[in-house]
Biopython code that builds the backbone (N, CA, C, O; Angstrom):
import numpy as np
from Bio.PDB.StructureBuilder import StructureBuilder

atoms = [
    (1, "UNK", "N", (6.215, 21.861, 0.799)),
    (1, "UNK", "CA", (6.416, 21.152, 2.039)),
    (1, "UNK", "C", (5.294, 21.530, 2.997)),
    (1, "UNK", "O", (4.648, 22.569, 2.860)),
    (2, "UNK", "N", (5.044, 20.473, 4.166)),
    (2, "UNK", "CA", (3.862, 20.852, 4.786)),
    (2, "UNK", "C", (4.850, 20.692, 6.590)),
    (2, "UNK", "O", (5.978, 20.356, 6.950)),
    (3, "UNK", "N", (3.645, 21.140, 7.211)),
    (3, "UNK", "CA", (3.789, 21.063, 8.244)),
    (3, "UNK", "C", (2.556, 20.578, 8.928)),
    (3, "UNK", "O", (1.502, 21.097, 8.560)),
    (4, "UNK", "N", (2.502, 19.502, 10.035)),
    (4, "UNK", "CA", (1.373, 18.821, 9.908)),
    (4, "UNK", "C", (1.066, 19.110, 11.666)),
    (4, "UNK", "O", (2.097, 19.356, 12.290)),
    (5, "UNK", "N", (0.246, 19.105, 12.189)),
    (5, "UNK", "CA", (-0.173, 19.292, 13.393)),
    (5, "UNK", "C", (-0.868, 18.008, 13.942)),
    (5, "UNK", "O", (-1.751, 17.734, 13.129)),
    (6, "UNK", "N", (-0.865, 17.167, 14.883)),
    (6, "UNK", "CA", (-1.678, 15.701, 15.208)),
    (6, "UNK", "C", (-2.135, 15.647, 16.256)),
    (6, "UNK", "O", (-1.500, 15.060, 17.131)),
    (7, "UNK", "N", (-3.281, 16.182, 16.525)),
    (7, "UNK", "CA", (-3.561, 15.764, 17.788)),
    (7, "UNK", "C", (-4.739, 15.072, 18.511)),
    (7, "UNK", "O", (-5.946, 15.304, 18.454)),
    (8, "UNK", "N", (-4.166, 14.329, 19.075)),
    (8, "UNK", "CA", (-5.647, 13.409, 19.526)),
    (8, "UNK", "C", (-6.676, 13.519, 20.129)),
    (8, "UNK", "O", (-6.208, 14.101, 21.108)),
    (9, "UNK", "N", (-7.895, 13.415, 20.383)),
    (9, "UNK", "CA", (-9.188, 13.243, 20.740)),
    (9, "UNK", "C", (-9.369, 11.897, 21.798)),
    (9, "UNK", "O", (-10.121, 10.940, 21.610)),
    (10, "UNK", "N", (-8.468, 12.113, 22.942)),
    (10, "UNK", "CA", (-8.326, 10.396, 23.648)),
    (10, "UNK", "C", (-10.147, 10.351, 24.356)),
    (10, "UNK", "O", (-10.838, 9.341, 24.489)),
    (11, "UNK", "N", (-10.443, 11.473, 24.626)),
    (11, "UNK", "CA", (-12.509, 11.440, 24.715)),
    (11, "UNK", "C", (-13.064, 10.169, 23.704)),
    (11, "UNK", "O", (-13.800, 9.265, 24.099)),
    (12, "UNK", "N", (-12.540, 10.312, 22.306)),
    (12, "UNK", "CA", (-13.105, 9.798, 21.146)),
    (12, "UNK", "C", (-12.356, 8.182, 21.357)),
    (12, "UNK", "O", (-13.175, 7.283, 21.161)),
    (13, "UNK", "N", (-11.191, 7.778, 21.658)),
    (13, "UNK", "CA", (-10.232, 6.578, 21.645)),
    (13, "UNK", "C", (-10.729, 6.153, 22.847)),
    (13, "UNK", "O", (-10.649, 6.785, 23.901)),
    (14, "UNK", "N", (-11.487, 4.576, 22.619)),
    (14, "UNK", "CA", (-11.305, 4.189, 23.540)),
    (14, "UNK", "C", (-10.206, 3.090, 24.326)),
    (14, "UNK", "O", (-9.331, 2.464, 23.727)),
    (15, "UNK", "N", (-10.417, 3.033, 25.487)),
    (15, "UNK", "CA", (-9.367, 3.227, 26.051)),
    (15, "UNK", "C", (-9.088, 0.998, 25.879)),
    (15, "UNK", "O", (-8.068, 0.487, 26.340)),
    (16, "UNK", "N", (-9.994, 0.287, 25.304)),
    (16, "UNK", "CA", (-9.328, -0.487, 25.125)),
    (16, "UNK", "C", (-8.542, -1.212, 23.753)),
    (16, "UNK", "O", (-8.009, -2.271, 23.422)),
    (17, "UNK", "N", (-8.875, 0.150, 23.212)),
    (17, "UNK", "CA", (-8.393, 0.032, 21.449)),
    (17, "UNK", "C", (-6.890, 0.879, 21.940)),
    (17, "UNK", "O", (-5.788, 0.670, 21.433)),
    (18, "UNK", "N", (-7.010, 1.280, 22.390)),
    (18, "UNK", "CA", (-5.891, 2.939, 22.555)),
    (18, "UNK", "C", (-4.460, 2.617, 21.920)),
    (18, "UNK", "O", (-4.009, 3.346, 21.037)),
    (19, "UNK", "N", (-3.505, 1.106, 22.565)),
    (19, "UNK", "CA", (-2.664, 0.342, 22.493)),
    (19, "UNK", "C", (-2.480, 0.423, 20.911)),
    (19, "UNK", "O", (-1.585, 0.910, 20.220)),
    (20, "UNK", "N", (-3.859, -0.346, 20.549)),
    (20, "UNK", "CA", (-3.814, -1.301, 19.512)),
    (20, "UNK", "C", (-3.518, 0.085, 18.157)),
    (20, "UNK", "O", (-2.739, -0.187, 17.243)),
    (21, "UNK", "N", (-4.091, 1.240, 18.182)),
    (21, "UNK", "CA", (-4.438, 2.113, 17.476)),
    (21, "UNK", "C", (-3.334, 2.974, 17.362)),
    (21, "UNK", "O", (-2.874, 3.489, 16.343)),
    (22, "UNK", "N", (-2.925, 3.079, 18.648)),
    (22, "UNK", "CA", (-1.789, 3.942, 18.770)),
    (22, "UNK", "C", (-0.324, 2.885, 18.033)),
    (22, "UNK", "O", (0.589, 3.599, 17.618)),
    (23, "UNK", "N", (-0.204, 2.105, 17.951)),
    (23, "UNK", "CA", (0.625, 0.668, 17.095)),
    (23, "UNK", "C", (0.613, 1.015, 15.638)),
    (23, "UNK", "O", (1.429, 1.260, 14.749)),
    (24, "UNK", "N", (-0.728, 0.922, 15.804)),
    (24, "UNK", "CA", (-1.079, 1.004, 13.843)),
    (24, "UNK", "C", (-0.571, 2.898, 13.618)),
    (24, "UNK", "O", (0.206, 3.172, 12.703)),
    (25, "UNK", "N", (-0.934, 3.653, 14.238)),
    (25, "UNK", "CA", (-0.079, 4.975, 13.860)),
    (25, "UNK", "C", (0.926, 5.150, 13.460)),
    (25, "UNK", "O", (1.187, 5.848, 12.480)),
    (26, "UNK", "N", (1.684, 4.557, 14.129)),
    (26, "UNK", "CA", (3.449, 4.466, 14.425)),
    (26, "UNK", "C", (3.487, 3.478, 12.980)),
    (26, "UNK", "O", (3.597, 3.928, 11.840)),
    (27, "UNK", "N", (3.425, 2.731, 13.172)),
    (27, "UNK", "CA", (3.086, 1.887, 11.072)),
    (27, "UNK", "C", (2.756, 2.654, 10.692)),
    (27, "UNK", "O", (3.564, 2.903, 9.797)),
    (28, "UNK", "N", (1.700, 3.703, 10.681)),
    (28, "UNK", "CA", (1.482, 4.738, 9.414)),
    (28, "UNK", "C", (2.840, 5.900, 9.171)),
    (28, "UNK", "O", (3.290, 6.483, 8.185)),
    (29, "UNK", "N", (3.252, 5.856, 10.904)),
    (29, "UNK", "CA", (4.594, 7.160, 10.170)),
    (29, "UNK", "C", (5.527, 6.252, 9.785)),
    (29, "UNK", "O", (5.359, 6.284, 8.566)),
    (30, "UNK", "N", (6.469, 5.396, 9.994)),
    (30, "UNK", "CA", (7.214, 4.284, 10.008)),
    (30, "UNK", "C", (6.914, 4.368, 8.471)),
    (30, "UNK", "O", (7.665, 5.068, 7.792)),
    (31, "UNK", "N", (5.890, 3.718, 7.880)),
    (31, "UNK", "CA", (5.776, 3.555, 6.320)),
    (31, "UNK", "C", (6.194, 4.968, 5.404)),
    (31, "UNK", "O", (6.915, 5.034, 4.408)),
    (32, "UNK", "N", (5.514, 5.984, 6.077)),
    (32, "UNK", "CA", (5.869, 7.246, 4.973)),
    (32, "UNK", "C", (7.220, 8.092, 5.418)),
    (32, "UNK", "O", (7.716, 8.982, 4.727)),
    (33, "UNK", "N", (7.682, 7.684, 6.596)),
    (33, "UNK", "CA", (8.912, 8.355, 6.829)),
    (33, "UNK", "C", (9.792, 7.069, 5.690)),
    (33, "UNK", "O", (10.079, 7.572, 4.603)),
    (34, "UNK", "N", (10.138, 5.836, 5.808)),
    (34, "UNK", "CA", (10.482, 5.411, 5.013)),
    (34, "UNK", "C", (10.271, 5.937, 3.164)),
    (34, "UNK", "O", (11.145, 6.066, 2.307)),
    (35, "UNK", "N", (9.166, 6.088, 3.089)),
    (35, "UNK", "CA", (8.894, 6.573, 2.055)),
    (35, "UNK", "C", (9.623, 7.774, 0.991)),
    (35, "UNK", "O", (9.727, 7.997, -0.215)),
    (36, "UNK", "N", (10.092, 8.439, 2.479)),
    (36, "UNK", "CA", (10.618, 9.955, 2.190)),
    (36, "UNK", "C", (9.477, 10.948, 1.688)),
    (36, "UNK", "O", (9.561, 11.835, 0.838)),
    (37, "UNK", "N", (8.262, 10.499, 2.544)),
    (37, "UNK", "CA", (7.377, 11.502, 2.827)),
    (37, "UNK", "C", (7.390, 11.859, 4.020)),
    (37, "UNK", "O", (6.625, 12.823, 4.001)),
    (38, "UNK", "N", (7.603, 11.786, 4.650)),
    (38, "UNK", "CA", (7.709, 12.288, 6.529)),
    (38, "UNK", "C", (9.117, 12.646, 6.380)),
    (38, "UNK", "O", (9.865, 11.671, 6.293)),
    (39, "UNK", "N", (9.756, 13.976, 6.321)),
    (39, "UNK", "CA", (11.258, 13.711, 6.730)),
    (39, "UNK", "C", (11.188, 14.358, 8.088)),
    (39, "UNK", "O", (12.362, 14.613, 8.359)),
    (40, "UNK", "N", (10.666, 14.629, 8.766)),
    (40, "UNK", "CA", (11.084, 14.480, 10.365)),
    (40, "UNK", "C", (9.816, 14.374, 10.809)),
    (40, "UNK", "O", (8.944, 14.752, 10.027)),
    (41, "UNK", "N", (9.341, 13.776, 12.325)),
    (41, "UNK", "CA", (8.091, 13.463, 13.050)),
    (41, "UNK", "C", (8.607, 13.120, 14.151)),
    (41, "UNK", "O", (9.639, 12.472, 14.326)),
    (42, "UNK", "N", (7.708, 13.663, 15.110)),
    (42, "UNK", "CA", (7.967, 13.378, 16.832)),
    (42, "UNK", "C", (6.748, 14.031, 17.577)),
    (42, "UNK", "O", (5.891, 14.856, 17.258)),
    (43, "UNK", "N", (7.053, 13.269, 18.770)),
    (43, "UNK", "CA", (5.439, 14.352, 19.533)),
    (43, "UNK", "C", (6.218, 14.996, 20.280)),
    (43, "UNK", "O", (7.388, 14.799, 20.608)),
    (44, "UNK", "N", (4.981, 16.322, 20.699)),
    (44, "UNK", "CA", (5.594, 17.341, 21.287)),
    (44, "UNK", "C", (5.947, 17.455, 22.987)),
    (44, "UNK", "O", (5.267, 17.055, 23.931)),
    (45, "UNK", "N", (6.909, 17.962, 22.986)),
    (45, "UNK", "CA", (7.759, 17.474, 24.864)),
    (45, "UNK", "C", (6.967, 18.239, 25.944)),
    (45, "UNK", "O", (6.963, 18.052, 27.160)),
    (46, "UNK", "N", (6.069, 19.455, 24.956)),
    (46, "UNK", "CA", (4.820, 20.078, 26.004)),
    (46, "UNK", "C", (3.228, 19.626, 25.944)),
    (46, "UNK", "O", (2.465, 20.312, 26.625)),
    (47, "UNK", "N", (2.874, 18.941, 25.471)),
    (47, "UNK", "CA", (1.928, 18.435, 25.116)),
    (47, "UNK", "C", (1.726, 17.034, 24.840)),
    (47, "UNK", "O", (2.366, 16.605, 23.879)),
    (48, "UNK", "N", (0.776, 15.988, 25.632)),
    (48, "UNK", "CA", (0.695, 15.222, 25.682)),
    (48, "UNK", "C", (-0.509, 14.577, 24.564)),
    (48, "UNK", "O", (-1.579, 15.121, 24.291)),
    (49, "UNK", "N", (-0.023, 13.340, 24.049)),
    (49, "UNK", "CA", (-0.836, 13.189, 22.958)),
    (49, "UNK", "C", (-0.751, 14.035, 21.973)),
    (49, "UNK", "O", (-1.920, 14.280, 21.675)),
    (50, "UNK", "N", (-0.298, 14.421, 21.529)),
    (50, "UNK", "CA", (0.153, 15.164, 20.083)),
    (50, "UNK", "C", (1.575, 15.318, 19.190)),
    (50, "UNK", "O", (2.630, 14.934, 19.693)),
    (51, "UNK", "N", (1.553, 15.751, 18.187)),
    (51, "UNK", "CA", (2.958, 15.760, 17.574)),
    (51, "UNK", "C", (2.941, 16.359, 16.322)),
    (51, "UNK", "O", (1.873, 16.746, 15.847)),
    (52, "UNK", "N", (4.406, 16.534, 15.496)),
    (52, "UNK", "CA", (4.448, 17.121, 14.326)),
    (52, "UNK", "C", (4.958, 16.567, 13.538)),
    (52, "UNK", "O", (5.973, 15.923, 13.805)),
    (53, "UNK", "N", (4.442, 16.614, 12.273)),
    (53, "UNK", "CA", (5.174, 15.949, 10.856)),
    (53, "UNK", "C", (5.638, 17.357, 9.887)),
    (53, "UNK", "O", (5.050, 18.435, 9.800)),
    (54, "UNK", "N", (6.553, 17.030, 9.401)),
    (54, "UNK", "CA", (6.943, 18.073, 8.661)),
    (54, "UNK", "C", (7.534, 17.160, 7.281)),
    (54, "UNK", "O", (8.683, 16.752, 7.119)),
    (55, "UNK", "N", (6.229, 16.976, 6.271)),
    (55, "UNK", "CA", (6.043, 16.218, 5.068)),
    (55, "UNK", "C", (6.619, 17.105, 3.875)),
    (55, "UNK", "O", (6.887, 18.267, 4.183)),
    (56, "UNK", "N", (6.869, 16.683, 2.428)),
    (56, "UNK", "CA", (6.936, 16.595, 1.599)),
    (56, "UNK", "C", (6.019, 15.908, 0.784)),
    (56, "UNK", "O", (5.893, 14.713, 1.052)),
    (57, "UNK", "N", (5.335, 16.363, -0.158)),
    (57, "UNK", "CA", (4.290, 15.699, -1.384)),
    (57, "UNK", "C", (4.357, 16.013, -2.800)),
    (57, "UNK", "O", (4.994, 17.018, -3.115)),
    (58, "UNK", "N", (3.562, 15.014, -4.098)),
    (58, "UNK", "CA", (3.955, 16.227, -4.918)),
    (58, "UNK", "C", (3.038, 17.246, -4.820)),
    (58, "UNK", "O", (3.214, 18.384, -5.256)),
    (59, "UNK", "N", (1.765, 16.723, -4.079)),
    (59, "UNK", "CA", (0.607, 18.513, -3.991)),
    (59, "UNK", "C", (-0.306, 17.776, -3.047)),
    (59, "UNK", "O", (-0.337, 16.600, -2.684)),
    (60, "UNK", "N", (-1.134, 18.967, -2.724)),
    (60, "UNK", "CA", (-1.833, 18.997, -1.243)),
    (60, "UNK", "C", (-3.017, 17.657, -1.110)),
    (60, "UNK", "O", (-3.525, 17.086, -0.144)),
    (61, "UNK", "N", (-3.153, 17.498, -2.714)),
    (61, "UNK", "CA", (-4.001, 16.235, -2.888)),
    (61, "UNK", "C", (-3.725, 14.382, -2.807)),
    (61, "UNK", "O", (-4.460, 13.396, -2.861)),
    (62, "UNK", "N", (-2.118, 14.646, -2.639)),
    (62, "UNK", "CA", (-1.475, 13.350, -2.226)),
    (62, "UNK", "C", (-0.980, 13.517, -0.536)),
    (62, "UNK", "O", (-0.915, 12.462, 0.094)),
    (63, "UNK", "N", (-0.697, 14.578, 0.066)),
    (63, "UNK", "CA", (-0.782, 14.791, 1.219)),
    (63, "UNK", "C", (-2.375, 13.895, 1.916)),
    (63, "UNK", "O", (-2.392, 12.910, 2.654)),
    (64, "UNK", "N", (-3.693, 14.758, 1.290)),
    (64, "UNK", "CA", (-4.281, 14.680, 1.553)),
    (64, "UNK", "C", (-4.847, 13.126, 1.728)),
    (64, "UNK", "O", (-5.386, 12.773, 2.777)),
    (65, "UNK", "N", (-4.671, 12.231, 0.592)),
    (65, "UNK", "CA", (-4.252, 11.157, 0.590)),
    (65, "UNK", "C", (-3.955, 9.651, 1.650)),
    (65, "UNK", "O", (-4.506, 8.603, 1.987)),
    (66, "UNK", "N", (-2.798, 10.367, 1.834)),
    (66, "UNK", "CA", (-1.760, 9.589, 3.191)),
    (66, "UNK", "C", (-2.464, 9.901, 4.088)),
    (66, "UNK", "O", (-2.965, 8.994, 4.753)),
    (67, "UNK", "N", (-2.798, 11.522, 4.475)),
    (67, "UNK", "CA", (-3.822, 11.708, 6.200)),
    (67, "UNK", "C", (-4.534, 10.271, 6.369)),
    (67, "UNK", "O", (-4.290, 9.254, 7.018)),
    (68, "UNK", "N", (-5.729, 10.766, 5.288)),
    (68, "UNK", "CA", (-6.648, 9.447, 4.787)),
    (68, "UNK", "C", (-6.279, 8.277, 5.492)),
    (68, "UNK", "O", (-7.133, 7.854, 6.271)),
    (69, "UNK", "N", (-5.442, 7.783, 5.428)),
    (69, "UNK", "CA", (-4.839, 6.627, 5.657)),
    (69, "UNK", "C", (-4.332, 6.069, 6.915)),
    (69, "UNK", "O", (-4.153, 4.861, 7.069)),
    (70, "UNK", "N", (-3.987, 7.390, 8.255)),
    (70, "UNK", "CA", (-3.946, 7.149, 9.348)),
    (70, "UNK", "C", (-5.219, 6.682, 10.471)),
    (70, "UNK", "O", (-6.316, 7.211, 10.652)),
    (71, "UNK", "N", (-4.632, 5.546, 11.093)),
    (71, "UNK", "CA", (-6.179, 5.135, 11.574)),
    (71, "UNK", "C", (-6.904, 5.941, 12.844)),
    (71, "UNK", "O", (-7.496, 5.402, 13.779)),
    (72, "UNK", "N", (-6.700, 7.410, 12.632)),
    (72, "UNK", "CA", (-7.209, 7.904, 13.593)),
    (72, "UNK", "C", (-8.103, 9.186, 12.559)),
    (72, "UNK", "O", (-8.894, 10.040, 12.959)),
    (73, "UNK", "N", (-7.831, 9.035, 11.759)),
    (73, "UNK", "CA", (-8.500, 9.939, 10.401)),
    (73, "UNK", "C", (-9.848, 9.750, 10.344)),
    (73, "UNK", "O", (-10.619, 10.682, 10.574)),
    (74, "UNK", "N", (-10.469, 7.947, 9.886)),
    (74, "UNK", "CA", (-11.990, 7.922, 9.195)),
    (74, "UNK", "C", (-12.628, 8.114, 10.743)),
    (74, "UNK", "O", (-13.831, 8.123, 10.483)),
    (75, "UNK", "N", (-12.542, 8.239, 11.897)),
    (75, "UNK", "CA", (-13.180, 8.528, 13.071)),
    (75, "UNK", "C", (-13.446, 9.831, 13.805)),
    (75, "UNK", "O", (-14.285, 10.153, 14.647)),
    (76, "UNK", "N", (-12.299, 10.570, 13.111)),
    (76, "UNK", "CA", (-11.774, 12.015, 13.784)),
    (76, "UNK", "C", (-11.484, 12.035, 14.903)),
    (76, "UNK", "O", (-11.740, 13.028, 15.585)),
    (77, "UNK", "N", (-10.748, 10.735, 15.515)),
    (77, "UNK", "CA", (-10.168, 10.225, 16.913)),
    (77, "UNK", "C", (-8.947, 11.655, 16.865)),
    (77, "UNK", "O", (-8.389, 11.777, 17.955)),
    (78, "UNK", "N", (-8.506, 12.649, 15.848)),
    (78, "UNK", "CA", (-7.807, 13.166, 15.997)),
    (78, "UNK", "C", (-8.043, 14.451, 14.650)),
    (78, "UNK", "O", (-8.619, 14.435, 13.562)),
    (79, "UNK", "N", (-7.233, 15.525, 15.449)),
    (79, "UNK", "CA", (-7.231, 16.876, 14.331)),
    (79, "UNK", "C", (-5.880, 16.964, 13.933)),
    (79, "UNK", "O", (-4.880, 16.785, 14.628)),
    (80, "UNK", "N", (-5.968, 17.294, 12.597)),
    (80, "UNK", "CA", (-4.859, 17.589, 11.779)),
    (80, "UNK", "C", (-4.748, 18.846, 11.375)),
    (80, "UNK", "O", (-5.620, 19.242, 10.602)),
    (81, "UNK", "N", (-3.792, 19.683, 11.735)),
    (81, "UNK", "CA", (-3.786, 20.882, 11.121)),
    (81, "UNK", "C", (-2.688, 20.816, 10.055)),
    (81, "UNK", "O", (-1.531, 20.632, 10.434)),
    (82, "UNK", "N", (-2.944, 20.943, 8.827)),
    (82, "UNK", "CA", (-1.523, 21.135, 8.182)),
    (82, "UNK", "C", (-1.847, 22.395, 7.310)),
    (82, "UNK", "O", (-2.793, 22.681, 6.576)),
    (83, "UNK", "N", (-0.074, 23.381, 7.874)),
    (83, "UNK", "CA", (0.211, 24.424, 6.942)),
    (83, "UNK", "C", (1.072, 23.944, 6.101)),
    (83, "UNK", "O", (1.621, 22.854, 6.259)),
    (84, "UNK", "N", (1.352, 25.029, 4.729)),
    (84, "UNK", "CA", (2.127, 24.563, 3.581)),
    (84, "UNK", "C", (3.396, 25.596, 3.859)),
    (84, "UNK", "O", (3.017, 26.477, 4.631)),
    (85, "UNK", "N", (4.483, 25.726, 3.556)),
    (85, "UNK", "CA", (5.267, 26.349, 3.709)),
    (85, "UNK", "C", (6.629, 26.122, 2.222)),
    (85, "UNK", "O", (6.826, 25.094, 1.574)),
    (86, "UNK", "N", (7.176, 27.159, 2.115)),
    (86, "UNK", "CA", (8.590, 27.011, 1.181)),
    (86, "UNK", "C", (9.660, 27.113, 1.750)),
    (86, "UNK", "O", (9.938, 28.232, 2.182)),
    (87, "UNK", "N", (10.566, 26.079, 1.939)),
    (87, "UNK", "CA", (11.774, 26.299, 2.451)),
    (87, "UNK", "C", (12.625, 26.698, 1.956)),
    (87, "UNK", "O", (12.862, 26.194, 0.858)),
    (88, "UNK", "N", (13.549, 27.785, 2.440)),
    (88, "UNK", "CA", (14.361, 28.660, 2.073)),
    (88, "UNK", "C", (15.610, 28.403, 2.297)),
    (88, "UNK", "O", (16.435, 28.503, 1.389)),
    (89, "UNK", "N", (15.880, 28.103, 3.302)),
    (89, "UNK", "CA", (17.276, 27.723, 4.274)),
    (89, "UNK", "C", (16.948, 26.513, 4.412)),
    (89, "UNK", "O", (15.748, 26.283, 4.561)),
    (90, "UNK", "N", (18.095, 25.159, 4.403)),
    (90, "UNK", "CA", (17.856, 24.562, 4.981)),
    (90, "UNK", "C", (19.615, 23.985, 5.120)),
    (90, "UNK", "O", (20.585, 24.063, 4.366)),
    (91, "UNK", "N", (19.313, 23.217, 6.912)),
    (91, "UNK", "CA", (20.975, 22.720, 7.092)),
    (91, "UNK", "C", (21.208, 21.277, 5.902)),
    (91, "UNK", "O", (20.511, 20.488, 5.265)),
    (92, "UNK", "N", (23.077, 21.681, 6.204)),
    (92, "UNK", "CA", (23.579, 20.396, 4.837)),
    (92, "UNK", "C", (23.571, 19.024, 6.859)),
    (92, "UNK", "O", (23.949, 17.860, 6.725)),
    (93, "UNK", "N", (23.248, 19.384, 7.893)),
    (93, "UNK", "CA", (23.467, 18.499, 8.751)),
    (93, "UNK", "C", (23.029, 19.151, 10.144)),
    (93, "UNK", "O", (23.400, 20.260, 10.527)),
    (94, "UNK", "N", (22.096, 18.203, 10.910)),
    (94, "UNK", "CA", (21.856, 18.802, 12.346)),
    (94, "UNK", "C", (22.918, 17.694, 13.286)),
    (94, "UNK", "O", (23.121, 16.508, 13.545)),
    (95, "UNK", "N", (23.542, 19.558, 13.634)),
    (95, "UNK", "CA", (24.539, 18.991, 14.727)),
    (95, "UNK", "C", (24.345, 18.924, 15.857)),
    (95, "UNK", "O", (25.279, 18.792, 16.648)),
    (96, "UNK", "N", (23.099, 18.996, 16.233)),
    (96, "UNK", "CA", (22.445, 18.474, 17.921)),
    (96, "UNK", "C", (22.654, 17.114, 17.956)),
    (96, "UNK", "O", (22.891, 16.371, 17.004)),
    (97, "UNK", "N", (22.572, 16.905, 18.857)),
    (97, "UNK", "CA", (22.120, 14.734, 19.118)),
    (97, "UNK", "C", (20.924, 14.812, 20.272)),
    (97, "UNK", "O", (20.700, 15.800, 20.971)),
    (98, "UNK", "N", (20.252, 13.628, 20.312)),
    (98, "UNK", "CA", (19.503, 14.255, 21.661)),
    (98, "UNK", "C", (20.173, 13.477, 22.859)),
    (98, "UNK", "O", (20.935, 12.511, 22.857)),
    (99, "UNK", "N", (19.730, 14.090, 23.699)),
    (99, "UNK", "CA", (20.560, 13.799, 25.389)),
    (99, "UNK", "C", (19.979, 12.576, 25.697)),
    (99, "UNK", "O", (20.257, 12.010, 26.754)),
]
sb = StructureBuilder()
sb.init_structure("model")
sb.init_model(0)
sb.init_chain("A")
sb.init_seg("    ")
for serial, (resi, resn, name, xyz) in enumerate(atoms, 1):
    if name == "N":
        sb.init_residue(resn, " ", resi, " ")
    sb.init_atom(name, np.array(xyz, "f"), 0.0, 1.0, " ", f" {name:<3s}", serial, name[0])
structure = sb.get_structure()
């Protein structure tokens, strides 16, 4: 399992693509969360322009893959950090909701 880090370069985005780009993202998680490669993604509530994926693959070379594929990737409109991790624990259900 990975853990993915996203964060944007809005210097690099310009600002009359921004809309259009930021659209096609949301289609890139939308497709692989469907997929049941993304099982959770959101941006972060302290940081603006950024967010986390916390993926599943069968190896770092199909991960690597999908990045590929986000349209903020072939520009480096954005940095990706992803660590790999083994999950140990995990809940049978999250009993938060959000407010």
């Amino acid at each position: 399992m990975y853990i993915i880090d996203i964060v944007l370069d809005n210097s690099k985005i310009p600002a009359e693509q921004a809309e259009d780009l930021l659209n096609q993202h949301r289609t890139w998680f939308a497709q692989y969360h469907r997929s049941g490669h993304f099982l959770m993604l959101g941006p972060y509530l302290d940081q603006q322009f950024a967010g986390v994926v916390i993926a599943q693959t069968q190896d770092r070379a199909e991960l690597d893959r999908i990045l590929q594929e986000d349209v903020y990737y072939p520009t480096q409109q954005a940095v990706y950090t992803v660590r790999e991790f083994k999950a140990v624990m995990v809940a049978d259900a999250t009993p938060f909701k959000d407010k």
